[in-house]
C-alpha positions in Angstrom: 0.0 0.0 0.0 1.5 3.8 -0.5 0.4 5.3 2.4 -1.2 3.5 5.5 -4.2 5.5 8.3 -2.9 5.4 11.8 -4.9 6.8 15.0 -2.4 8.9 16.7 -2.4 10.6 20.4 -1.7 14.7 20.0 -0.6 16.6 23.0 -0.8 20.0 22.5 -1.9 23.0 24.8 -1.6 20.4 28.1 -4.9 18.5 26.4 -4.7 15.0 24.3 -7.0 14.0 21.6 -7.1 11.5 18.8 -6.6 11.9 15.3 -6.4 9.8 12.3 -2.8 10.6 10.0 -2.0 8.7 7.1 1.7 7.5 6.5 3.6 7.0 3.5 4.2 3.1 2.8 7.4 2.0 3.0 8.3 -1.9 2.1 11.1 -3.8 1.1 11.4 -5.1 -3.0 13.9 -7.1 -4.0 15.3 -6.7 -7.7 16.1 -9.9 -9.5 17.6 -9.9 -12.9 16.9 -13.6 -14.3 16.1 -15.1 -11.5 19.6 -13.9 -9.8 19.2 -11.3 -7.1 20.6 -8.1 -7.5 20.0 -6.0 -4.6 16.9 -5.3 -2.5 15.4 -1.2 -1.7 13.1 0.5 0.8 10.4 2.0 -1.3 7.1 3.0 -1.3 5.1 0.3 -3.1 3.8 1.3 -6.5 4.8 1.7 -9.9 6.9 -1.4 -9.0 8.1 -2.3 -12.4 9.2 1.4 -13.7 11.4 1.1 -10.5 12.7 -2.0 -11.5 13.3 -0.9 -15.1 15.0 2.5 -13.8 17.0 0.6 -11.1 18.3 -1.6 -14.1 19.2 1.7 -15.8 20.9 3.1 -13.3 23.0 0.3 -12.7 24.0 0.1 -16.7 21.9 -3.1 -17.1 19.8 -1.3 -19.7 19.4 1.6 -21.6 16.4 0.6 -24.5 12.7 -0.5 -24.1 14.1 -3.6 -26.2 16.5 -5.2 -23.9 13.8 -6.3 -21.6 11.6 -8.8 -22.5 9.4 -9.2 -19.3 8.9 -8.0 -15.8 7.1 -9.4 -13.6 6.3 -10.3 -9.9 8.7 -12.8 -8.4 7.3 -15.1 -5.4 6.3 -14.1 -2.3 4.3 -14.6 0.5 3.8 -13.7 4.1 2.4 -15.6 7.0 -1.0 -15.7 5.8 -0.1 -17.0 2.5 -0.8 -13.6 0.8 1.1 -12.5 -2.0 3.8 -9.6 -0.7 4.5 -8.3 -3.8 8.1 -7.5 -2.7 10.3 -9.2 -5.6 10.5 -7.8 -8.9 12.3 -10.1 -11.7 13.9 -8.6 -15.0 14.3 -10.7 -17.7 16.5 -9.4 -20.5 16.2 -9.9 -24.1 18.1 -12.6 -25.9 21.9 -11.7 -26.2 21.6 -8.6 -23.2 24.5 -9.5 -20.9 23.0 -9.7 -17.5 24.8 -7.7 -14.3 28.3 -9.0 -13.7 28.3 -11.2 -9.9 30.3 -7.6 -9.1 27.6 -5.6 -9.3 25.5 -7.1 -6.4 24.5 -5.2 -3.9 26.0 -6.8 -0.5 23.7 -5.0 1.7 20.0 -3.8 0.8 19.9 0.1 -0.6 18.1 2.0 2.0 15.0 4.8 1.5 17.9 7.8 1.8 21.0 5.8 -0.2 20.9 4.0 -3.4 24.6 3.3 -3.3 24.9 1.9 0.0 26.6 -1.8 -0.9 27.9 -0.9 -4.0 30.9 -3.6 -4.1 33.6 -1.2 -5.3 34.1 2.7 -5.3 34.7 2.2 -9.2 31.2 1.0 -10.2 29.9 4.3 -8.6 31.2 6.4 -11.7 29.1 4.8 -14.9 29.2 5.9 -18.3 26.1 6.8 -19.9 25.3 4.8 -23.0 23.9 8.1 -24.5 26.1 10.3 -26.7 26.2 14.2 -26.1 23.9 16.5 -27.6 24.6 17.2 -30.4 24.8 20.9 -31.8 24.2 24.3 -30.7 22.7 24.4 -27.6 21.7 27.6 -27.6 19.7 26.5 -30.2 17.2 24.7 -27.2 17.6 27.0 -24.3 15.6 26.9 -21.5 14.0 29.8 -20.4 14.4 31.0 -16.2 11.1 32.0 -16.2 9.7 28.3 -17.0 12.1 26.5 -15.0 10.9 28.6 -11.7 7.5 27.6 -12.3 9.2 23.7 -12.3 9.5 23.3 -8.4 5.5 24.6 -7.9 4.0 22.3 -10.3 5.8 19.5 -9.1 4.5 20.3 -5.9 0.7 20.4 -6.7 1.4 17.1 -8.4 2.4 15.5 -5.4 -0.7 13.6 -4.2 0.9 11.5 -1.5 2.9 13.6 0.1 -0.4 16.2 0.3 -2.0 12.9 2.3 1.6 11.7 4.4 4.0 14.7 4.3 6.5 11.7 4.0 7.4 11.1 0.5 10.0 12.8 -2.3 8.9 13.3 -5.8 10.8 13.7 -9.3 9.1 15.1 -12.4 10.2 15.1 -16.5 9.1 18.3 -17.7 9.3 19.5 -21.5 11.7 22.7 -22.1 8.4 24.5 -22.3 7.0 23.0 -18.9 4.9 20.7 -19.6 4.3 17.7 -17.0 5.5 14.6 -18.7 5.5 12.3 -15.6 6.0 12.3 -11.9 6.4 9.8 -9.3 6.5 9.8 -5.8 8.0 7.6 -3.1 9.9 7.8 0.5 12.9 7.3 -1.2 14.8 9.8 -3.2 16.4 8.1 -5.4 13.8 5.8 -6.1 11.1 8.4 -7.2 14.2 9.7 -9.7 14.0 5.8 -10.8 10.4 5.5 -10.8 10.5 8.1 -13.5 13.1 6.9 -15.5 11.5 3.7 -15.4 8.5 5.0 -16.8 10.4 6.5 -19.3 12.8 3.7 -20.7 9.3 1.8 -20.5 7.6 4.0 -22.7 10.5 3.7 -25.1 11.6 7.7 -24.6 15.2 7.0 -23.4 17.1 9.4 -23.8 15.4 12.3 -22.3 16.9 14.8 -24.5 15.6 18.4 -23.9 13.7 17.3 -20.8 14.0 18.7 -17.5 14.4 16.6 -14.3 13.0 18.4 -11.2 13.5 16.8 -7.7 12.2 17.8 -4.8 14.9 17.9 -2.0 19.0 18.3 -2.3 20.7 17.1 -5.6 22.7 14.4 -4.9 26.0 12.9 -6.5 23.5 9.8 -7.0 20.6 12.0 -8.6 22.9 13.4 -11.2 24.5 10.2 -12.1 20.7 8.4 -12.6 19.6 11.4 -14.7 23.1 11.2 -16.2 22.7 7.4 -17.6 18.8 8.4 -18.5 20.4 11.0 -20.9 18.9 13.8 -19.0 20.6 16.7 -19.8 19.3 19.6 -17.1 18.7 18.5 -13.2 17.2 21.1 -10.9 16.2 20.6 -7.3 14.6 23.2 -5.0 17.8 22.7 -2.4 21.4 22.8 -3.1 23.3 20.3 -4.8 26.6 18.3 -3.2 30.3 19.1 -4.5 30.5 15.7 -5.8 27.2 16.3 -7.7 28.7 19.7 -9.6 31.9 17.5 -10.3 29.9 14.9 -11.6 27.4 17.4 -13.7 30.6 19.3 -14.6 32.4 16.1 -16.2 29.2 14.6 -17.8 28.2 18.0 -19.7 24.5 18.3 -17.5 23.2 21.7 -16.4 22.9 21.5 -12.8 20.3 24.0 -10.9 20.0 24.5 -7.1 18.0 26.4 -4.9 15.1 26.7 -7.5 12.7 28.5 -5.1 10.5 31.8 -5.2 11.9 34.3 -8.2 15.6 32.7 -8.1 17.4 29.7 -9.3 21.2 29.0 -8.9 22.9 27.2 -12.1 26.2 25.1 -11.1 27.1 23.8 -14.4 25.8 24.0 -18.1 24.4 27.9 -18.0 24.7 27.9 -21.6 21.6 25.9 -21.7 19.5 28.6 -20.0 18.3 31.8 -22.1 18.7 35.4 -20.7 15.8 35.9 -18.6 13.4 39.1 -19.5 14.1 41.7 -17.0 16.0 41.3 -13.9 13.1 39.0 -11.9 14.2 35.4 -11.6 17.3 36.0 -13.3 19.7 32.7 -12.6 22.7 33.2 -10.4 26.0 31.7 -10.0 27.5 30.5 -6.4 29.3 33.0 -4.9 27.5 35.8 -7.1 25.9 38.5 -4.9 22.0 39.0 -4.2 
Protein backbone atom coordinates (compact mmCIF):
# COMPACT_ATOMS: atom_id res chain seq x y z
CA UNK A 1 0.00 0.00 0.00
CA UNK A 2 1.51 3.78 -0.52
CA UNK A 3 0.35 5.25 2.37
CA UNK A 4 -1.24 3.47 5.53
CA UNK A 5 -4.18 5.49 8.32
CA UNK A 6 -2.93 5.39 11.75
CA UNK A 7 -4.93 6.81 15.04
CA UNK A 8 -2.43 8.93 16.73
CA UNK A 9 -2.36 10.59 20.44
CA UNK A 10 -1.67 14.70 20.05
CA UNK A 11 -0.63 16.60 23.00
CA UNK A 12 -0.78 20.01 22.47
CA UNK A 13 -1.87 22.99 24.75
CA UNK A 14 -1.57 20.37 28.09
CA UNK A 15 -4.92 18.55 26.39
CA UNK A 16 -4.67 15.02 24.28
CA UNK A 17 -7.02 14.00 21.62
CA UNK A 18 -7.13 11.47 18.80
CA UNK A 19 -6.61 11.88 15.32
CA UNK A 20 -6.37 9.84 12.29
CA UNK A 21 -2.81 10.63 10.04
CA UNK A 22 -1.96 8.73 7.08
CA UNK A 23 1.69 7.49 6.49
CA UNK A 24 3.55 6.99 3.50
CA UNK A 25 4.24 3.06 2.84
CA UNK A 26 7.37 1.99 3.04
CA UNK A 27 8.26 -1.91 2.10
CA UNK A 28 11.11 -3.80 1.12
CA UNK A 29 11.38 -5.05 -3.02
CA UNK A 30 13.94 -7.09 -3.95
CA UNK A 31 15.26 -6.69 -7.69
CA UNK A 32 16.11 -9.91 -9.52
CA UNK A 33 17.64 -9.95 -12.93
CA UNK A 34 16.89 -13.64 -14.31
CA UNK A 35 16.08 -15.14 -11.52
CA UNK A 36 19.55 -13.89 -9.79
CA UNK A 37 19.18 -11.32 -7.10
CA UNK A 38 20.55 -8.06 -7.50
CA UNK A 39 20.00 -5.97 -4.63
CA UNK A 40 16.88 -5.32 -2.46
CA UNK A 41 15.38 -1.22 -1.71
CA UNK A 42 13.12 0.48 0.78
CA UNK A 43 10.39 2.01 -1.26
CA UNK A 44 7.14 2.99 -1.28
CA UNK A 45 5.11 0.28 -3.07
CA UNK A 46 3.76 1.35 -6.49
CA UNK A 47 4.85 1.65 -9.88
CA UNK A 48 6.92 -1.36 -8.96
CA UNK A 49 8.09 -2.27 -12.43
CA UNK A 50 9.19 1.41 -13.75
CA UNK A 51 11.39 1.13 -10.52
CA UNK A 52 12.72 -1.95 -11.53
CA UNK A 53 13.32 -0.87 -15.08
CA UNK A 54 14.97 2.49 -13.84
CA UNK A 55 17.03 0.60 -11.08
CA UNK A 56 18.33 -1.58 -14.07
CA UNK A 57 19.18 1.71 -15.84
CA UNK A 58 20.94 3.07 -13.33
CA UNK A 59 23.02 0.29 -12.71
CA UNK A 60 23.96 0.10 -16.68
CA UNK A 61 21.89 -3.15 -17.12
CA UNK A 62 19.75 -1.35 -19.72
CA UNK A 63 19.41 1.56 -21.57
CA UNK A 64 16.36 0.62 -24.52
CA UNK A 65 12.73 -0.53 -24.06
CA UNK A 66 14.13 -3.57 -26.24
CA UNK A 67 16.49 -5.18 -23.89
CA UNK A 68 13.83 -6.32 -21.64
CA UNK A 69 11.64 -8.75 -22.54
CA UNK A 70 9.42 -9.19 -19.30
CA UNK A 71 8.91 -8.03 -15.82
CA UNK A 72 7.06 -9.39 -13.61
CA UNK A 73 6.30 -10.30 -9.89
CA UNK A 74 8.68 -12.79 -8.37
CA UNK A 75 7.26 -15.13 -5.41
CA UNK A 76 6.29 -14.09 -2.27
CA UNK A 77 4.34 -14.61 0.49
CA UNK A 78 3.82 -13.68 4.08
CA UNK A 79 2.38 -15.55 7.00
CA UNK A 80 -1.03 -15.66 5.80
CA UNK A 81 -0.06 -16.96 2.47
CA UNK A 82 -0.84 -13.58 0.85
CA UNK A 83 1.06 -12.51 -2.02
CA UNK A 84 3.80 -9.64 -0.69
CA UNK A 85 4.55 -8.33 -3.83
CA UNK A 86 8.14 -7.46 -2.73
CA UNK A 87 10.34 -9.18 -5.59
CA UNK A 88 10.48 -7.85 -8.87
CA UNK A 89 12.31 -10.15 -11.73
CA UNK A 90 13.94 -8.56 -15.03
CA UNK A 91 14.25 -10.71 -17.67
CA UNK A 92 16.46 -9.41 -20.53
CA UNK A 93 16.25 -9.91 -24.08
CA UNK A 94 18.07 -12.60 -25.91
CA UNK A 95 21.86 -11.66 -26.21
CA UNK A 96 21.59 -8.58 -23.22
CA UNK A 97 24.52 -9.52 -20.90
CA UNK A 98 23.01 -9.68 -17.52
CA UNK A 99 24.79 -7.68 -14.35
CA UNK A 100 28.28 -9.02 -13.73
CA UNK A 101 28.30 -11.18 -9.87
CA UNK A 102 30.25 -7.59 -9.05
CA UNK A 103 27.58 -5.56 -9.31
CA UNK A 104 25.49 -7.11 -6.43
CA UNK A 105 24.49 -5.17 -3.91
CA UNK A 106 25.96 -6.85 -0.48
CA UNK A 107 23.66 -4.98 1.68
CA UNK A 108 19.98 -3.80 0.79
CA UNK A 109 19.86 0.10 -0.58
CA UNK A 110 18.11 2.03 1.97
CA UNK A 111 15.01 4.82 1.49
CA UNK A 112 17.87 7.83 1.78
CA UNK A 113 21.00 5.80 -0.18
CA UNK A 114 20.90 4.04 -3.43
CA UNK A 115 24.58 3.29 -3.31
CA UNK A 116 24.92 1.94 0.01
CA UNK A 117 26.64 -1.82 -0.86
CA UNK A 118 27.86 -0.87 -4.04
CA UNK A 119 30.91 -3.61 -4.12
CA UNK A 120 33.64 -1.16 -5.33
CA UNK A 121 34.10 2.65 -5.28
CA UNK A 122 34.67 2.20 -9.20
CA UNK A 123 31.18 1.01 -10.24
CA UNK A 124 29.89 4.29 -8.58
CA UNK A 125 31.17 6.38 -11.73
CA UNK A 126 29.11 4.82 -14.85
CA UNK A 127 29.24 5.92 -18.27
CA UNK A 128 26.09 6.79 -19.94
CA UNK A 129 25.28 4.82 -22.96
CA UNK A 130 23.95 8.06 -24.51
CA UNK A 131 26.10 10.34 -26.70
CA UNK A 132 26.16 14.20 -26.11
CA UNK A 133 23.91 16.46 -27.55
CA UNK A 134 24.61 17.18 -30.40
CA UNK A 135 24.82 20.86 -31.77
CA UNK A 136 24.17 24.30 -30.67
CA UNK A 137 22.72 24.42 -27.58
CA UNK A 138 21.72 27.56 -27.64
CA UNK A 139 19.68 26.49 -30.20
CA UNK A 140 17.18 24.69 -27.21
CA UNK A 141 17.60 27.04 -24.28
CA UNK A 142 15.58 26.88 -21.50
CA UNK A 143 13.97 29.76 -20.38
CA UNK A 144 14.41 31.03 -16.22
CA UNK A 145 11.13 32.01 -16.18
CA UNK A 146 9.74 28.34 -17.02
CA UNK A 147 12.09 26.48 -15.02
CA UNK A 148 10.92 28.64 -11.69
CA UNK A 149 7.55 27.55 -12.35
CA UNK A 150 9.24 23.70 -12.28
CA UNK A 151 9.48 23.35 -8.44
CA UNK A 152 5.54 24.61 -7.87
CA UNK A 153 3.99 22.33 -10.33
CA UNK A 154 5.76 19.53 -9.07
CA UNK A 155 4.46 20.28 -5.88
CA UNK A 156 0.69 20.36 -6.72
CA UNK A 157 1.37 17.14 -8.36
CA UNK A 158 2.40 15.49 -5.39
CA UNK A 159 -0.71 13.60 -4.15
CA UNK A 160 0.92 11.50 -1.52
CA UNK A 161 2.91 13.60 0.08
CA UNK A 162 -0.35 16.19 0.30
CA UNK A 163 -1.98 12.89 2.31
CA UNK A 164 1.63 11.66 4.37
CA UNK A 165 3.97 14.74 4.32
CA UNK A 166 6.50 11.69 4.04
CA UNK A 167 7.43 11.14 0.51
CA UNK A 168 10.02 12.80 -2.26
CA UNK A 169 8.88 13.31 -5.79
CA UNK A 170 10.81 13.74 -9.26
CA UNK A 171 9.11 15.14 -12.42
CA UNK A 172 10.23 15.05 -16.47
CA UNK A 173 9.11 18.33 -17.73
CA UNK A 174 9.32 19.49 -21.48
CA UNK A 175 11.68 22.67 -22.10
CA UNK A 176 8.40 24.46 -22.28
CA UNK A 177 7.05 23.02 -18.89
CA UNK A 178 4.94 20.69 -19.59
CA UNK A 179 4.28 17.69 -16.99
CA UNK A 180 5.54 14.61 -18.67
CA UNK A 181 5.54 12.26 -15.58
CA UNK A 182 6.00 12.33 -11.87
CA UNK A 183 6.39 9.77 -9.29
CA UNK A 184 6.50 9.84 -5.79
CA UNK A 185 8.04 7.62 -3.07
CA UNK A 186 9.93 7.77 0.54
CA UNK A 187 12.89 7.34 -1.19
CA UNK A 188 14.85 9.83 -3.24
CA UNK A 189 16.41 8.13 -5.42
CA UNK A 190 13.80 5.78 -6.06
CA UNK A 191 11.10 8.42 -7.18
CA UNK A 192 14.18 9.66 -9.75
CA UNK A 193 13.98 5.78 -10.76
CA UNK A 194 10.39 5.50 -10.83
CA UNK A 195 10.55 8.10 -13.48
CA UNK A 196 13.15 6.91 -15.55
CA UNK A 197 11.53 3.69 -15.39
CA UNK A 198 8.46 4.99 -16.77
CA UNK A 199 10.42 6.51 -19.26
CA UNK A 200 12.83 3.67 -20.70
CA UNK A 201 9.30 1.84 -20.50
CA UNK A 202 7.62 4.03 -22.75
CA UNK A 203 10.46 3.75 -25.07
CA UNK A 204 11.58 7.65 -24.62
CA UNK A 205 15.19 7.01 -23.43
CA UNK A 206 17.09 9.42 -23.79
CA UNK A 207 15.37 12.32 -22.30
CA UNK A 208 16.87 14.76 -24.50
CA UNK A 209 15.62 18.44 -23.89
CA UNK A 210 13.65 17.33 -20.84
CA UNK A 211 14.00 18.72 -17.54
CA UNK A 212 14.36 16.59 -14.31
CA UNK A 213 13.00 18.42 -11.22
CA UNK A 214 13.52 16.77 -7.70
CA UNK A 215 12.24 17.85 -4.80
CA UNK A 216 14.88 17.91 -2.03
CA UNK A 217 18.96 18.29 -2.31
CA UNK A 218 20.69 17.10 -5.59
CA UNK A 219 22.74 14.41 -4.87
CA UNK A 220 25.95 12.90 -6.51
CA UNK A 221 23.48 9.78 -7.01
CA UNK A 222 20.64 11.96 -8.60
CA UNK A 223 22.94 13.42 -11.23
CA UNK A 224 24.48 10.18 -12.08
CA UNK A 225 20.68 8.41 -12.62
CA UNK A 226 19.59 11.45 -14.65
CA UNK A 227 23.10 11.18 -16.18
CA UNK A 228 22.74 7.42 -17.63
CA UNK A 229 18.83 8.44 -18.46
CA UNK A 230 20.39 11.00 -20.94
CA UNK A 231 18.93 13.79 -18.99
CA UNK A 232 20.59 16.68 -19.75
CA UNK A 233 19.33 19.56 -17.13
CA UNK A 234 18.72 18.47 -13.18
CA UNK A 235 17.15 21.09 -10.88
CA UNK A 236 16.22 20.59 -7.28
CA UNK A 237 14.63 23.22 -4.99
CA UNK A 238 17.80 22.67 -2.41
CA UNK A 239 21.39 22.84 -3.12
CA UNK A 240 23.34 20.33 -4.81
CA UNK A 241 26.60 18.31 -3.22
CA UNK A 242 30.31 19.13 -4.54
CA UNK A 243 30.49 15.66 -5.78
CA UNK A 244 27.19 16.29 -7.65
CA UNK A 245 28.74 19.68 -9.58
CA UNK A 246 31.89 17.46 -10.28
CA UNK A 247 29.88 14.92 -11.56
CA UNK A 248 27.41 17.42 -13.72
CA UNK A 249 30.64 19.30 -14.63
CA UNK A 250 32.40 16.15 -16.16
CA UNK A 251 29.18 14.65 -17.82
CA UNK A 252 28.19 18.03 -19.65
CA UNK A 253 24.55 18.26 -17.51
CA UNK A 254 23.19 21.66 -16.40
CA UNK A 255 22.91 21.50 -12.78
CA UNK A 256 20.25 23.99 -10.90
CA UNK A 257 20.02 24.46 -7.12
CA UNK A 258 18.01 26.39 -4.89
CA UNK A 259 15.07 26.70 -7.48
CA UNK A 260 12.71 28.51 -5.09
CA UNK A 261 10.53 31.77 -5.20
CA UNK A 262 11.87 34.31 -8.21
CA UNK A 263 15.56 32.74 -8.11
CA UNK A 264 17.37 29.71 -9.32
CA UNK A 265 21.21 29.04 -8.94
CA UNK A 266 22.89 27.22 -12.05
CA UNK A 267 26.22 25.09 -11.11
CA UNK A 268 27.07 23.83 -14.39
CA UNK A 269 25.81 23.98 -18.11
CA UNK A 270 24.45 27.85 -17.96
CA UNK A 271 24.70 27.90 -21.62
CA UNK A 272 21.58 25.86 -21.70
CA UNK A 273 19.55 28.65 -19.97
CA UNK A 274 18.34 31.77 -22.08
CA UNK A 275 18.72 35.41 -20.70
CA UNK A 276 15.77 35.90 -18.64
CA UNK A 277 13.36 39.06 -19.55
CA UNK A 278 14.06 41.67 -17.00
CA UNK A 279 15.95 41.25 -13.87
CA UNK A 280 13.07 38.99 -11.89
CA UNK A 281 14.23 35.43 -11.61
CA UNK A 282 17.33 36.01 -13.31
CA UNK A 283 19.75 32.74 -12.62
CA UNK A 284 22.74 33.18 -10.41
CA UNK A 285 25.97 31.67 -9.97
CA UNK A 286 27.53 30.55 -6.41
CA UNK A 287 29.26 33.02 -4.95
CA UNK A 288 27.49 35.79 -7.11
CA UNK A 289 25.94 38.47 -4.88
CA UNK A 290 21.99 38.97 -4.16
Amino acid sequence: MSTRHRTLQIQADGRRRERTEYLAGEQPLEFRVGGRSLAVTMRTPGHDFELAAGFCVSESVVHERAQIAQIGYGPGVDEHGQATYNIVDVTLAPGVAPPSASAERSVYTSSSCGICGTSSIEAVTKESAFAALDGDPSQARLSPEVLLTLPDALRAGQSQFERTGGTHAAGVFTAGGELLCLREDVGRHNAVDKVVGWALLADRLPLRGAVLQVSGRASFELVQKAHLAGIETLAAVSAPSALAVELAQESGMTLIGFSRGDRLTVYTGAERIAPAVGSPGSPSTPGAPE
